[in-house]
N, C-alpha and C positions, 0 to 999 in steps of 0.2 A: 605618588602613584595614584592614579585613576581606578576606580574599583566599579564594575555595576553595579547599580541598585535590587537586582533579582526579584524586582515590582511588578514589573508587568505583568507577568502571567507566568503560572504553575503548570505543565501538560504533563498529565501521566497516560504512559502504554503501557499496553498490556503486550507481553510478548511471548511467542514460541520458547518453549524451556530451548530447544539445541538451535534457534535463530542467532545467526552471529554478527549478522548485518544489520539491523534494524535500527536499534542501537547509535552505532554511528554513524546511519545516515542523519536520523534525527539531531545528534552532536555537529552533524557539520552543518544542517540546514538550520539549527536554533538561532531564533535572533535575539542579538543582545539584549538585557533584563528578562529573558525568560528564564527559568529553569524547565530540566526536562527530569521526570522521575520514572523510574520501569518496573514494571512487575513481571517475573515470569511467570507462566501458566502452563500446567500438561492436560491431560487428557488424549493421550497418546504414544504408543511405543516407536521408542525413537529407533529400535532395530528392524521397524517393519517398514516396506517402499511407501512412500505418502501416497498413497491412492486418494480415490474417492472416497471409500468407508473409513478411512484413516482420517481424513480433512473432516467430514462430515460428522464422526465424532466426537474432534475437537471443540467443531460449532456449537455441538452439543452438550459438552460438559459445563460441568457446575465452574462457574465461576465466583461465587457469592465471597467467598473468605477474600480470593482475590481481590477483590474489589474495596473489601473490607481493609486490605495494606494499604491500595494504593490512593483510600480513601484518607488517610493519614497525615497526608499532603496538602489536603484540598485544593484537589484539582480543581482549574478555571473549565480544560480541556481532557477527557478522557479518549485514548485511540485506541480502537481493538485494529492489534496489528499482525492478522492473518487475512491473507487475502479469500486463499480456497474456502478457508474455512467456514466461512458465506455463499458464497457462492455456491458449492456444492449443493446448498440448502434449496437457492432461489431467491427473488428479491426480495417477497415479503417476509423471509425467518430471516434477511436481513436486519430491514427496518427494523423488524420487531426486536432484533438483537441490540440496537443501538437506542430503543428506545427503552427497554428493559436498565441496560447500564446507564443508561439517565438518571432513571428513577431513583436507583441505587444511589449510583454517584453525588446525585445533583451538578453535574458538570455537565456543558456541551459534549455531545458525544458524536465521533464517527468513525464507521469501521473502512476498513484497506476499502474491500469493495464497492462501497459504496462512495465512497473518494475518488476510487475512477470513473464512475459514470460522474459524479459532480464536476468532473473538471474537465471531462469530455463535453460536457453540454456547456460548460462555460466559453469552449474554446468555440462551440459551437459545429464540433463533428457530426456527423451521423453516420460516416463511412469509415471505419479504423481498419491499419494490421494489427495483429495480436499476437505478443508469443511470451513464451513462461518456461520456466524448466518443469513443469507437470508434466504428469501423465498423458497419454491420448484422452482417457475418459473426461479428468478436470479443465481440459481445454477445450470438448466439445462443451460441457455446462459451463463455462465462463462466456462463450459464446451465445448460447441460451441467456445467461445471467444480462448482457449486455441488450440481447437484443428486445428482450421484454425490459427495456429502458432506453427502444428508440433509437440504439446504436448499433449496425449492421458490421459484422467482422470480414471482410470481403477476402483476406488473406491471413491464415495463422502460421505459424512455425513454432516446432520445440524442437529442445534442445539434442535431439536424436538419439538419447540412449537414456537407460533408467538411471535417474540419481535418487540416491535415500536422504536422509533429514540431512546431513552433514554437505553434502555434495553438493545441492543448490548452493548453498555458501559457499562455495568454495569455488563457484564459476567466477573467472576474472572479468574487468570492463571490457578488454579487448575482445571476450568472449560474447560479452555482452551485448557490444556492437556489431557483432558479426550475424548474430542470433536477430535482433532489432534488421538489418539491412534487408535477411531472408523472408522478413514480416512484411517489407512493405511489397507495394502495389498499386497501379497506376491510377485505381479510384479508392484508394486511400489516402481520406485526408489528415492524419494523424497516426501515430504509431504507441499503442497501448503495451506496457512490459509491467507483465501481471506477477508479483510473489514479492512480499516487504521482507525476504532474506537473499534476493538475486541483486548483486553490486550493481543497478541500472543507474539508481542517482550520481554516479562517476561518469559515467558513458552519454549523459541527454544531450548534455551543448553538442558534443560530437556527432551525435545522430541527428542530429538536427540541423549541423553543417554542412553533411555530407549526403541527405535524404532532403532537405528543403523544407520541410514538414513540423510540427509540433512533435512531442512527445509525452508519452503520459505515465509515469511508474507508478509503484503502489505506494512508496513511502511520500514518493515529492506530491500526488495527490493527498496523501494525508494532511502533508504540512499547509499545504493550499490552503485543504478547507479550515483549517484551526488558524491561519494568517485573514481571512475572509473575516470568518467568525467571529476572530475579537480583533479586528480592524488594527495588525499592526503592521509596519512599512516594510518595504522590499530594503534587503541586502545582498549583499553580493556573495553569500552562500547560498542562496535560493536560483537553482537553475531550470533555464530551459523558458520557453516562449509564454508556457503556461502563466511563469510569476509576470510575463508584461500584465498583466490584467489587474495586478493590484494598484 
């Protein structure tokens, strides 16, 4: 029997206590000898609709102990993996958020959010569709959040009805693709599918075959940038146009 070496690289995330996706996307897109370790995090009532002040709270709670588990590990790579939960802030309580868990960590650090603009600019978009199971309100500030990073959202869609913490999880791919098809638009060159708990890393080749276009999630931008960062090779659990680039 052949065994991996589990050398390569350590990545811890941090994750939404009721996120039920995150998780596995990470497990499907890990490349051999890495290990992947999770920490969950609250800062939030999982019985209240995830608004704006509900995300923006999040952003805002103490994560120190957290950090202090998933520092245990020594991580190579640390992921804050909520997407609104930045973005609700703006870019700069972004950085400053991924530059705080550095310090902490001592690991490379980056969050959902700022994942997608990295790998939007890698692709080299400046015109995206955009769509999320958010709110109205965290889709008008993800649009904000993008555009003060040089990316213009020219077409959004959500997912047309309120879901609470559990229900974004629980939107299927085929839902996912339907919701991604309603995003695009004829001067979009890329299709952006924002929240690390919405099953999009299953749906990208698909939307991608059927839209012509790149596409950009919040978990498969994560893994991007932690694949960049410490320079390891494409496999064939890494989807979507994005990973040509490594």
């Amino acid at each position: 029997m052949t065994h991996e070496t589990r050398t390569r690289a350590k990545i811890g995330v941090l994750v939404p206590f009721t996120n039920t996706n995150l998780e596995a996307d990470m497990m499907l897109m890990r490349c051999p000898d890495t290990t992947v370790h999770f920490q969950r995090i609250g800062g939030y009532d999982v019985d209240e609709i995830p608004g704006s002040d509900q995300m923006a709270g999040l952003g805002a709670s103490d994560i120190s102990h957290d950090l202090r588990m998933i520092g245990g590990v020594r991580p190579d790579v640390v992921l804050y993996g909520c997407t609104s939960a930045t973005l609700t802030h703006g870019s700069g309580f972004d950085a400053q958020l991924a530059q705080d868990i550095k310090a902490a960590s001592g690991a490379i650090t980056f969050t959902a959010a700022g994942a997608l603009v990295e790998a939007s600019k890698a692709l080299g978009v400046g015109k995206v569709g955009f769509a999320s199971p958010y709110l109205g309100e965290i889709n008008v500030q993800a649009a904000d959040f993008l555009a003060r990073n040089d990316i213009t959202t020219v077409h959004s869609a959500d997912i047309g009805q309120t879901l609470g913490n559990y229900g974004q999880g629980e939107l299927t791919p085929d839902e996912v693709f339907d919701l991604a098809c309603r995003a695009d638009h004829p001067e979009a060159e890329a299709i952006v599918l924002s929240c690390t708990d919405m099953r999009a890393v299953e749906a990208v080749e698909r939307i991608e075959h059927q839209l012509g276009k790149p596409v950009v999630t919040s978990n498969q931008a994560m893994m991007f940038a932690l694949v960049r960062a410490l320079d390891l090779p494409r496999h064939p659990g890494l989807p979507g146009r994005l990973f040509d680039l490594i």
